[in-house]
C-alpha positions as CSV (number, residue, x, y, z in Angstrom):
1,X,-22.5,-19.7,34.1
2,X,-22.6,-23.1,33.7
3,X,-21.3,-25.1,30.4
4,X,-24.8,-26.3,29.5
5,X,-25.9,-22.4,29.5
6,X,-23.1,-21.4,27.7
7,X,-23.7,-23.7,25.4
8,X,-27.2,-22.9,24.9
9,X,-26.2,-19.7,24.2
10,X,-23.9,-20.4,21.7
11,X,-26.1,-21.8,19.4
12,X,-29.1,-19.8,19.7
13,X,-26.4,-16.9,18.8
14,X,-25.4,-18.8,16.2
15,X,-29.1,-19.2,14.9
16,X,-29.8,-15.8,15.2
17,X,-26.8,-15.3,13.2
18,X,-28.0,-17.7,10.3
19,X,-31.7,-16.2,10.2
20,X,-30.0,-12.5,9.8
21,X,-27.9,-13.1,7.1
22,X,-28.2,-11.0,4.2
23,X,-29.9,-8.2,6.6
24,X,-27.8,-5.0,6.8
25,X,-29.6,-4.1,10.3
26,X,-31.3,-5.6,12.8
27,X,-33.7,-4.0,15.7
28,X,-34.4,-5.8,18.9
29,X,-37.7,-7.4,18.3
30,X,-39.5,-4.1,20.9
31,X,-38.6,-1.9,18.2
32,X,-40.7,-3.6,15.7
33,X,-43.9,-3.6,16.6
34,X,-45.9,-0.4,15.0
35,X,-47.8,2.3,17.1
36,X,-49.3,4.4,14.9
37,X,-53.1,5.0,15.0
38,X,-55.3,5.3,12.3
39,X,-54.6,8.5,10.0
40,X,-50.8,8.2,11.2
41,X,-48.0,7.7,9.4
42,X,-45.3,5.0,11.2
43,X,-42.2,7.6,11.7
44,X,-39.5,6.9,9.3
45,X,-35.8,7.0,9.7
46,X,-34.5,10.1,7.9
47,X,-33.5,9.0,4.3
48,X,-29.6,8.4,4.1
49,X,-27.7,10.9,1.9
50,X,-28.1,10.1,-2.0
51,X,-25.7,8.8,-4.2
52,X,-23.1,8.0,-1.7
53,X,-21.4,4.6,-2.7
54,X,-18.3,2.8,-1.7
55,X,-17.2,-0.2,-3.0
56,X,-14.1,-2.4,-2.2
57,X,-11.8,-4.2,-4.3
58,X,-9.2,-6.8,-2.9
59,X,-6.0,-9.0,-3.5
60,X,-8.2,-11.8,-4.6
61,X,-9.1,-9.8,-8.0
62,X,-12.6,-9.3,-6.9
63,X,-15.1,-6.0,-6.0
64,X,-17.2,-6.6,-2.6
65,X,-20.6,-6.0,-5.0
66,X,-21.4,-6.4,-8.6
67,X,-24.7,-3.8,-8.3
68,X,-24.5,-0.4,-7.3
69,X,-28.0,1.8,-7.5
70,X,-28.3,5.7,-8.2
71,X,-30.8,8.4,-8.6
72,X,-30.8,10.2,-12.0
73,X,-30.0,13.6,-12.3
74,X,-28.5,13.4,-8.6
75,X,-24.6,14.2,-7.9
76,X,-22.8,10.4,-7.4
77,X,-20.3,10.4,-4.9
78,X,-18.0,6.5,-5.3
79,X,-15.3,6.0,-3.3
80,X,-13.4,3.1,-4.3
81,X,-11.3,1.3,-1.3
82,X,-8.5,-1.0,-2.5
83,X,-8.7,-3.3,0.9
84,X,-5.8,-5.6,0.0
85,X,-2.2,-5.1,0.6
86,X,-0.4,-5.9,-2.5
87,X,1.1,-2.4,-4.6
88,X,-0.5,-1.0,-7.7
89,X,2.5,-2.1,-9.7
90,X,0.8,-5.9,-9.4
91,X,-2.5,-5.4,-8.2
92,X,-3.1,-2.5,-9.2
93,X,-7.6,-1.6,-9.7
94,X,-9.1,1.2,-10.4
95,X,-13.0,1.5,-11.8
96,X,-14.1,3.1,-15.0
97,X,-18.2,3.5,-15.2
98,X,-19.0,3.0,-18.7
99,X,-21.5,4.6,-21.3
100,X,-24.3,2.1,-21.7
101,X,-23.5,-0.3,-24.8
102,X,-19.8,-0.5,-24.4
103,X,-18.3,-3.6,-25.5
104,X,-16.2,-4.0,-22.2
105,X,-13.6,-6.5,-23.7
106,X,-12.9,-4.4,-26.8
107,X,-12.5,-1.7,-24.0
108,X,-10.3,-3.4,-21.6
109,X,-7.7,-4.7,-24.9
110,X,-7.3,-1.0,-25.4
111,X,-6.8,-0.8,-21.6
112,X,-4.2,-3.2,-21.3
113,X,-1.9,-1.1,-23.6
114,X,-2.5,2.4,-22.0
115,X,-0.1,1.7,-18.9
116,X,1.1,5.3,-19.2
117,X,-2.2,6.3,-18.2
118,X,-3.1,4.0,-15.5
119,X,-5.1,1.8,-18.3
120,X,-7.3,4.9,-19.2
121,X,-7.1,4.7,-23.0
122,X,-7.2,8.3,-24.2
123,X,-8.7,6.4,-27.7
124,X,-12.2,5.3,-25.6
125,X,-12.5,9.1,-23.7
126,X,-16.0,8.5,-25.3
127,X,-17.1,5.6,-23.5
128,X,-16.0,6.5,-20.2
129,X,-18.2,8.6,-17.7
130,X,-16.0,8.7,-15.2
131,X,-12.7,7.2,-13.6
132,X,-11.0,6.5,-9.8
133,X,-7.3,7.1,-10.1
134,X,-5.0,3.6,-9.9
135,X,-4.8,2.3,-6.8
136,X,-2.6,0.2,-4.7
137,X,-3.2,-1.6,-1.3
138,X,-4.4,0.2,1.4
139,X,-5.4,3.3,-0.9
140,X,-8.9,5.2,-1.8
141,X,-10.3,7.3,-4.0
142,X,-13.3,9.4,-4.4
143,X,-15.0,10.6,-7.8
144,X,-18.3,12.8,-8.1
145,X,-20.2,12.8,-11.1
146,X,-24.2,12.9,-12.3
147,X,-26.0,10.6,-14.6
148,X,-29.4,12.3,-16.2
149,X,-30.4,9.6,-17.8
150,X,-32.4,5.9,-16.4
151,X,-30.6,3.2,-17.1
152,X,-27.8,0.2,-16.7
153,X,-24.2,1.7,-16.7
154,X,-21.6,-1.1,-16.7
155,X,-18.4,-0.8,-14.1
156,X,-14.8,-2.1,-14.7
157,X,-11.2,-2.5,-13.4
158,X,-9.4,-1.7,-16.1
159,X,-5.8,-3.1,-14.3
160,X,-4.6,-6.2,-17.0
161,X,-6.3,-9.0,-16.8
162,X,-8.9,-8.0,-13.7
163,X,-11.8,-7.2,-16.0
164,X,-12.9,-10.9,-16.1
165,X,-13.6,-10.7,-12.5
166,X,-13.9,-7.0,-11.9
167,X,-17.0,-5.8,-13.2
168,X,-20.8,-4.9,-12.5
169,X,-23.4,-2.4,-13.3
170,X,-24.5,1.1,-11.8
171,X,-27.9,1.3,-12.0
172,X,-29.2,4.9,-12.4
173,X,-33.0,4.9,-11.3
């Protein structure tokens, strides 16, 4: 292969790379085309299993999403993957879904003096739904949990100081 082909490849993967951005899959452009006939429904993939999230949270004091999306009334499985290296004791995170209408900084005050419950106040059992443990680098944790009820559910590390970046909302559809 010759440099000018190899360069002409280069950038038309690096094209293809900047048109696909933001797309979780791609299909070869064969795949794509539709072959059903009248009356005919197109065949659809087999619909992933509900309620299964993961979400990441990293050295930098920042979760990999700020959205998560759930069906009511459906079991939530959220693992929670702490990709960074650095131990609990200084970066530690953890994340604490939320009763609609909680005032998160009043929250996270309370937080920041509970350290002998990984920053779970035992005063605000109310407002929480449900908890991860505190994690370190390198460490996971999965919870399991239902929402009945529609509606915007707001997410938080609770670790000092990380709730200013560490936060989102669960929306339950």
């Amino acid at each position: 292969m010759n440099t000018k082909t190899k360069i002409s490849l280069l950038i038309l993967m690096g094209f293809l790379t900047i048109t696909s951005c933001g797309k979780k899959e791609t299909a070869p452009v064969e795949e794509q085309t539709e072959t059903s006939t009248e009356g005919e429904q197109a065949p659809t993939a087999a619909p992933a299993e509900e309620n299964v999230l993961v979400i990441e949270g990293n050295d930098q004091m920042q979760f990999n999403t700020n959205e998560l999306k759930a069906v009511a009334g459906k079991p939530i499985k959220l693992t929670l993957k702490h990709v960074g290296k650095i131990p609990k004791e200084a970066m530690g995170h953890n994340l604490i879904v939320l009763q609609e209408g909680t005032d998160q900084s009043a929250f996270a005050l309370k937080a920041n003096e509970a350290k002998a419950t990984d920053y779970i106040p035992e005063s605000e059992k109310a407002s929480i739904i449900a908890h991860t443990k505190l994690l370190g680098g390198g460490e996971e944790d999965t919870i399991e949990f239902t929402i009945d009820k529609k509606g915007s559910y707001p997410f938080i590390c609770s670790f000092p100081g990380h709730v200013a970046m560490m936060k989102g909302v669960l929306i339950v559809e």
